[in-house]
C-alpha positions in Angstrom: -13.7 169.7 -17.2 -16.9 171.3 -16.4 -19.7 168.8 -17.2 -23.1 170.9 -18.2 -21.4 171.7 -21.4 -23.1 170.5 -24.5 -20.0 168.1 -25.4 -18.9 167.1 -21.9 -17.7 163.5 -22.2 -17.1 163.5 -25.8 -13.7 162.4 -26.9 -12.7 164.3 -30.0 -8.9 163.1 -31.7 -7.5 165.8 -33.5 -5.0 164.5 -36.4 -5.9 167.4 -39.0 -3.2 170.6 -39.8 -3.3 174.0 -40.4 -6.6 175.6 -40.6 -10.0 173.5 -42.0 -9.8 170.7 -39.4 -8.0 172.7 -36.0 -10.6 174.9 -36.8 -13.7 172.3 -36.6 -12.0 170.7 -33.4 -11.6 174.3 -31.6 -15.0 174.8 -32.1 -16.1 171.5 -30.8 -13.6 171.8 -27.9 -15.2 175.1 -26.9 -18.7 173.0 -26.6 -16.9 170.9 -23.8 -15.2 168.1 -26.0 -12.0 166.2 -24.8 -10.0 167.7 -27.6 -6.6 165.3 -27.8 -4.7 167.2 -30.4 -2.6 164.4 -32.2 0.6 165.7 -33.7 3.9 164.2 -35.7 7.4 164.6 -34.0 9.5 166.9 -33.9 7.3 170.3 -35.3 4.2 169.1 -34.5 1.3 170.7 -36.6 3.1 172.6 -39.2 0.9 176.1 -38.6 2.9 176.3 -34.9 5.7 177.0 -37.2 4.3 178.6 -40.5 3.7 182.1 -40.3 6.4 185.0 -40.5 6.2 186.4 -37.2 6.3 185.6 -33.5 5.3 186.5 -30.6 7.3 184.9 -27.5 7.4 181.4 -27.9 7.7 179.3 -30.9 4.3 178.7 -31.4 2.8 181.3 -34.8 -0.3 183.5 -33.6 -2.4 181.2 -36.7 -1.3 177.9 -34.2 -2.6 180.0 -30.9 -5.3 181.2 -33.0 -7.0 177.3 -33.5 -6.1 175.5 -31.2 -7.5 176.8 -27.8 -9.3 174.0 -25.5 -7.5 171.2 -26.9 -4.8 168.7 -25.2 -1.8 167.8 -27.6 0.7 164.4 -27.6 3.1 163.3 -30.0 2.3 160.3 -31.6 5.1 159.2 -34.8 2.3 156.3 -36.7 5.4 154.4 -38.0 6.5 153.6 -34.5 4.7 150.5 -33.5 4.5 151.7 -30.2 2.7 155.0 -31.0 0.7 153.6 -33.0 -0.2 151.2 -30.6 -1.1 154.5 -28.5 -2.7 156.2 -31.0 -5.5 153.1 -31.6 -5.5 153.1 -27.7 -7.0 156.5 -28.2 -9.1 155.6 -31.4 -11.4 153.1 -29.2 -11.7 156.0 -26.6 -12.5 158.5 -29.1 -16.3 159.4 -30.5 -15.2 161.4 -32.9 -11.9 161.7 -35.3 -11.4 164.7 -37.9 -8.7 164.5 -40.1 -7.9 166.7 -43.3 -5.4 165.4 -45.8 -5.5 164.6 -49.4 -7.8 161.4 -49.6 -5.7 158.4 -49.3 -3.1 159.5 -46.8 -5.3 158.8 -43.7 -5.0 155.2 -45.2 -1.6 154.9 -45.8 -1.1 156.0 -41.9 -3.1 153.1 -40.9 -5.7 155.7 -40.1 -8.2 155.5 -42.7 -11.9 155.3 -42.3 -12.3 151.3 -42.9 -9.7 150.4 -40.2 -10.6 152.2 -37.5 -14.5 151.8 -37.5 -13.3 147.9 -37.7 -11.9 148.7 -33.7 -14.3 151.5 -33.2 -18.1 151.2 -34.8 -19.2 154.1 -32.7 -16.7 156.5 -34.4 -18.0 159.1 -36.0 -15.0 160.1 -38.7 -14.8 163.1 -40.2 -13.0 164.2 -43.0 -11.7 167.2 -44.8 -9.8 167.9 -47.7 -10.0 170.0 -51.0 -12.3 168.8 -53.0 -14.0 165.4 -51.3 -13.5 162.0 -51.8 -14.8 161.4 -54.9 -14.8 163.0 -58.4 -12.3 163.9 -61.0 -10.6 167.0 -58.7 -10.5 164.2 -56.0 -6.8 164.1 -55.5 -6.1 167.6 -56.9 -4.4 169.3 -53.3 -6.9 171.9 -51.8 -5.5 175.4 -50.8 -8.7 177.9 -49.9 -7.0 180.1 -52.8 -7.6 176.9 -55.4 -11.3 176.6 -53.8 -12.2 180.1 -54.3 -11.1 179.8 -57.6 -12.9 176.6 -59.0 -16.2 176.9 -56.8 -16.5 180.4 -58.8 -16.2 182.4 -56.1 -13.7 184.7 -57.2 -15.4 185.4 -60.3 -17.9 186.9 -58.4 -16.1 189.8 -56.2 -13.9 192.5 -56.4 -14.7 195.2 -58.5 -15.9 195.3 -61.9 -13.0 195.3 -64.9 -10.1 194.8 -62.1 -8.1 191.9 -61.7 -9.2 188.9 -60.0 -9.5 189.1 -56.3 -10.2 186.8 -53.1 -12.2 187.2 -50.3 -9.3 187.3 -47.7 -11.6 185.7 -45.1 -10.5 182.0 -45.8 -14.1 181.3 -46.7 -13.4 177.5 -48.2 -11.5 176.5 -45.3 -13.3 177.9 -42.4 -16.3 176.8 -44.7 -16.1 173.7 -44.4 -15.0 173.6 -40.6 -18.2 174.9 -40.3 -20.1 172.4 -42.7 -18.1 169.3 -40.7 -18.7 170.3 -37.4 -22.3 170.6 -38.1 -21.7 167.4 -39.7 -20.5 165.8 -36.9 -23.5 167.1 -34.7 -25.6 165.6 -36.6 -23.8 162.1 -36.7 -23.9 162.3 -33.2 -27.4 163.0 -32.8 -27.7 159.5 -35.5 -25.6 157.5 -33.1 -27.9 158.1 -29.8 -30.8 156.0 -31.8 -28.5 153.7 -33.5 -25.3 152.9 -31.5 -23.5 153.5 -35.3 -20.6 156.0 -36.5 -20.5 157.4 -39.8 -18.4 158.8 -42.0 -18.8 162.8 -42.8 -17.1 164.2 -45.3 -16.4 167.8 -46.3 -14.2 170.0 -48.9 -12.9 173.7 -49.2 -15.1 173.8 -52.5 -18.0 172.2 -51.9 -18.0 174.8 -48.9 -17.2 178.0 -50.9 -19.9 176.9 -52.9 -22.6 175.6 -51.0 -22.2 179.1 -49.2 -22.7 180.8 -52.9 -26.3 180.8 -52.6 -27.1 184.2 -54.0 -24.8 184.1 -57.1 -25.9 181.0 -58.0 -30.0 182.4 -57.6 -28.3 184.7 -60.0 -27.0 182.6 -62.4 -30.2 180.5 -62.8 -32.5 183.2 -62.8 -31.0 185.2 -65.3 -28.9 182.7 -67.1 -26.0 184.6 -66.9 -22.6 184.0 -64.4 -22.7 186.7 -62.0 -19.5 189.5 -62.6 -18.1 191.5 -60.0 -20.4 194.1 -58.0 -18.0 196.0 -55.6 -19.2 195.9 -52.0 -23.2 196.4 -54.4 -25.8 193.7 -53.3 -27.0 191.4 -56.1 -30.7 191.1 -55.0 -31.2 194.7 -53.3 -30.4 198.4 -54.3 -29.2 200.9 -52.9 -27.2 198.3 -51.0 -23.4 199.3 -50.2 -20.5 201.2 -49.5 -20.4 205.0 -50.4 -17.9 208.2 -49.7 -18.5 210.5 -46.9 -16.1 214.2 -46.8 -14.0 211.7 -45.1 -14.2 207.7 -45.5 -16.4 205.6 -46.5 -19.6 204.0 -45.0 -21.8 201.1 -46.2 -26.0 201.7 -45.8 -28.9 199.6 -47.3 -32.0 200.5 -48.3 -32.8 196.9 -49.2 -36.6 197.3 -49.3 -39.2 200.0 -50.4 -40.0 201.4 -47.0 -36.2 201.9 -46.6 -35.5 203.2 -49.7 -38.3 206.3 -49.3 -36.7 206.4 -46.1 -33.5 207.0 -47.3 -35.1 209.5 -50.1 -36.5 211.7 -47.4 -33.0 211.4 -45.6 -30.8 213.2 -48.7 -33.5 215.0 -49.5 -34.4 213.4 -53.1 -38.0 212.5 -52.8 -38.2 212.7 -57.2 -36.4 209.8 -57.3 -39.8 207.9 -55.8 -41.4 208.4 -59.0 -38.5 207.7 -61.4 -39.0 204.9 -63.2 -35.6 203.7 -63.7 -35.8 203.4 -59.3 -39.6 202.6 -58.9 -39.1 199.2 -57.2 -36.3 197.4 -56.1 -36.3 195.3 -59.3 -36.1 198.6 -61.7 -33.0 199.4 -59.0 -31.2 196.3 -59.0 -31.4 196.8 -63.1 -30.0 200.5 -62.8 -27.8 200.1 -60.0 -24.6 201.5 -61.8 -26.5 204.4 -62.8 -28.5 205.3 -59.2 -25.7 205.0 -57.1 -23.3 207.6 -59.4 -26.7 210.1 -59.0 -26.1 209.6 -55.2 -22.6 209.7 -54.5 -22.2 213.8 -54.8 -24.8 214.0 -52.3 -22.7 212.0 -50.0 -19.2 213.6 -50.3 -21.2 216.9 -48.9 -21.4 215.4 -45.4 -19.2 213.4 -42.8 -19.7 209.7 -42.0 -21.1 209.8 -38.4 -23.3 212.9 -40.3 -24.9 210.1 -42.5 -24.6 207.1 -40.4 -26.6 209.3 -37.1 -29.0 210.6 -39.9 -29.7 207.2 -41.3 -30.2 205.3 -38.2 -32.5 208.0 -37.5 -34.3 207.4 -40.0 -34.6 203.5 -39.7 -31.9 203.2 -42.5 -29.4 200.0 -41.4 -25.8 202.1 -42.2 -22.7 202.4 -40.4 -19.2 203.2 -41.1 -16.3 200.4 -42.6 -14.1 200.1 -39.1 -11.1 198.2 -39.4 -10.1 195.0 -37.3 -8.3 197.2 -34.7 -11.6 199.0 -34.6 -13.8 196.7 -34.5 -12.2 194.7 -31.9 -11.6 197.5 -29.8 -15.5 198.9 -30.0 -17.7 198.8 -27.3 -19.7 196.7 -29.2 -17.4 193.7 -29.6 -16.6 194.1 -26.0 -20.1 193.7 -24.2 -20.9 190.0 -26.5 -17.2 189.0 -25.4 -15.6 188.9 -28.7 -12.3 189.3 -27.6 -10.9 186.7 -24.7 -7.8 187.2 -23.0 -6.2 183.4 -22.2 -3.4 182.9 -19.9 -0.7 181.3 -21.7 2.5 179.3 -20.4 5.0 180.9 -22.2 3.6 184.2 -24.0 2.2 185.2 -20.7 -1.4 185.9 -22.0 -3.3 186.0 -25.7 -5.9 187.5 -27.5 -8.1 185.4 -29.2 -11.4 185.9 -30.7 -14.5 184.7 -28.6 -17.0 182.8 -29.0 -19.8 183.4 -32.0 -22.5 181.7 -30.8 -23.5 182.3 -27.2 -26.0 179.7 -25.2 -27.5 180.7 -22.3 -28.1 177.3 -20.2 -24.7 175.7 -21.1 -22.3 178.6 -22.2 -18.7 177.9 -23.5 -15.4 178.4 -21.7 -12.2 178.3 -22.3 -10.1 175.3 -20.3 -7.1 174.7 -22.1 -5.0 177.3 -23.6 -3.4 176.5 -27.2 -0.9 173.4 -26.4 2.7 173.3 -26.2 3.6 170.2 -28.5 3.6 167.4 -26.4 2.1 168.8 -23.3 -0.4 166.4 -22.5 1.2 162.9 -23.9 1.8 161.4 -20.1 -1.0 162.6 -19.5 -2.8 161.0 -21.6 -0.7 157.9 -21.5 -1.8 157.8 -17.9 -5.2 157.9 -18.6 -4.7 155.1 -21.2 -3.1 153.0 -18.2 -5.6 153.9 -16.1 -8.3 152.9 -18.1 -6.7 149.7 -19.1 -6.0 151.0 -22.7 -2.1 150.8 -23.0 0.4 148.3 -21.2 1.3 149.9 -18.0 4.9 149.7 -19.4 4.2 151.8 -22.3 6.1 154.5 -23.1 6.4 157.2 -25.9 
């Protein structure tokens, strides 16, 4: 382990599933945390076997996906002797992240109360669909239900068509986000008091604590915001238009940009149109200026515009798909794409890292775990710290 990283010497357990919580630990893993990835018998975290395709192995790409830089070991928490383990590990750990329904970390013997009684220092984070408290409390949280009840999907899609999602998980990897910074900050707590804490998070508190410009919306105007299309609530001309062949997205989300953009297609009357004086007047008219435009567009190619714009100081460029935008040269000089030697499927792909720091940059040091990799391992290290009974086994 390579210790100039931010979370070098951090002890991070890992008993969360699927997407919110593996997602919070990967991230916290790839800042130099001792991830120990704590998984049930037998299948482990249920995302290594959830999704309907494969590559070699048995793990899914969603399980390779989340769970680089951690370490995993079986632990069953109705065996006495793993749980004995596992509470081995608690008083090791700084941190814990969990993300069931509230009340099943307690009925494990894992809930918050019981281990800050062994563990004070523990910072314990947890995730689920709608927090801890409040009448949804123990509804079960899917990132579908959370777009749904934050108001999310009322909000996008296109006008009069039927409900849509954003496909980017949003709640979920939401409110990984929203713990991890979370945890951080309980971290940050514990230097100048020597106390854990408990953080909690939810898929909708996330989708809509990150709703910040529908709600400006709604208590502006007093009115829900509906569906805009790929259109920008606060700015016009701001979105996605057709080209003689696709489509590309530009925004002219000021006054200097729009007459920019005017002298660009070659409509400087529109300047003194009232119904697009200002941005306000646009936002109002929006429909109505972006159907005068679109004609204009369909005469010229996308690169045509998007050169043309950029020219011009007009942000634009064209809608690339994720085989695109993966591949561009772009993604490849910030490192956006890692290849990671695997055990079994040889070597991955995996998305890089998001945030880059200069002085203490992340790596990758573990691939994704087989199930169980690490548990002598980390039983050793238990021993050898004089955590666990030298005779204990899984």
């Amino acid at each position: 382990m390579t210790g100039d990283q931010p979370l070098a010497g951090i002890r991070v357990l890992d008993v969360s599933q699927v997407m919110a919580g593996p997602f919070c630990c990967m991230l916290l893993g790839d800042m130099g945390a001792d991830v120990i990835k704590v998984e049930p018998p037998h299948v482990g975290d249920s995302s290594r076997r959830s999704m309907g395709f494969r590559l070699k192995g048995e793990d899914s790409p969603g399980f390779l996906a989340l769970n680089r830089n951690k370490r995993s070991i079986v632990l069953d928490l109705k065996d006495a002797a793993d749980r004995d383990t596992f509470y081995a590990l608690v008083d090791t750990a700084d941190v814990l992240v969990e993300n069931g329904r509230p009340g099943v970390a307690a009925r494990l013997g894992m809930g918050y109360e019981t281990l800050r009684a062994r563990n004070p220092r523990l910072i314990y984070a947890s995730i689920s669909g709608f927090g801890a408290s409040g009448p949804w409390a123990a509804r079960p949280g899917y990132d579908l239900i959370a777009q749904a009840m934050s108001g999310l999907i009322s909000a996008v899609g296109l006008p009069d068509a039927e409900p849509v999602k954003n496909t980017t998980p949003v709640g979920d990897l939401g409110s990984a986000l929203f713990a991890a910074y979370g945890i951080l900050s309980a971290l940050l707590v514990r230097e100048r008091t020597g106390e854990g804490q408990l953080v909690t998070a939810s898929l909708f508190e996330a989708a809509l604590g990150l709703s910040v410009w529908e709600t400006a919306e709604l208590w502006g105007t007093g009115k829900s915001p509906r569906p805009l299309g790929s259109a920008n609530r606060m700015s016009a001309p701001y979105q996605a238009v057709e080209a003689a062949d696709g489509w590309f997205v530009f925004a002219a989300a000021n006054q200097k940009l729009w007459l920019a953009l005017l002298g660009v297609i070659d409509r400087a009357e529109l300047a003194d149109d009232p119904r697009f004086v200002d941005n306000s007047a646009r936002v109002g008219n929006a429909r109505e200026l972006i159907e005068l435009l679109r004609p204009g567009f369909r005469a010229r190619t996308v690169a045509d515009w998007v050169d043309e714009l950029l020219a011009a100081g007009v942000p634009a460029g064209p809608i690339l798909d994720y085989a695109q935008s993966t591949t561009s040269e772009h993604a490849q000089a910030r490192a956006m794409v890692q290849d990671i030697p695997h055990p079994v499927e040889g070597s991955i792909k995996a998305l890089g890292f998001p945030v880059k720091l200069s002085a203490t940059p992340q790596q990758v040091r573990y691939p994704p775990p087989l199930l169980d990799e690490h548990g002598d391992e980390i039983r050793g290290e238990l021993r050898a710290a004089g955590r666990l009974a030298q005779g204990a086994t899984a």
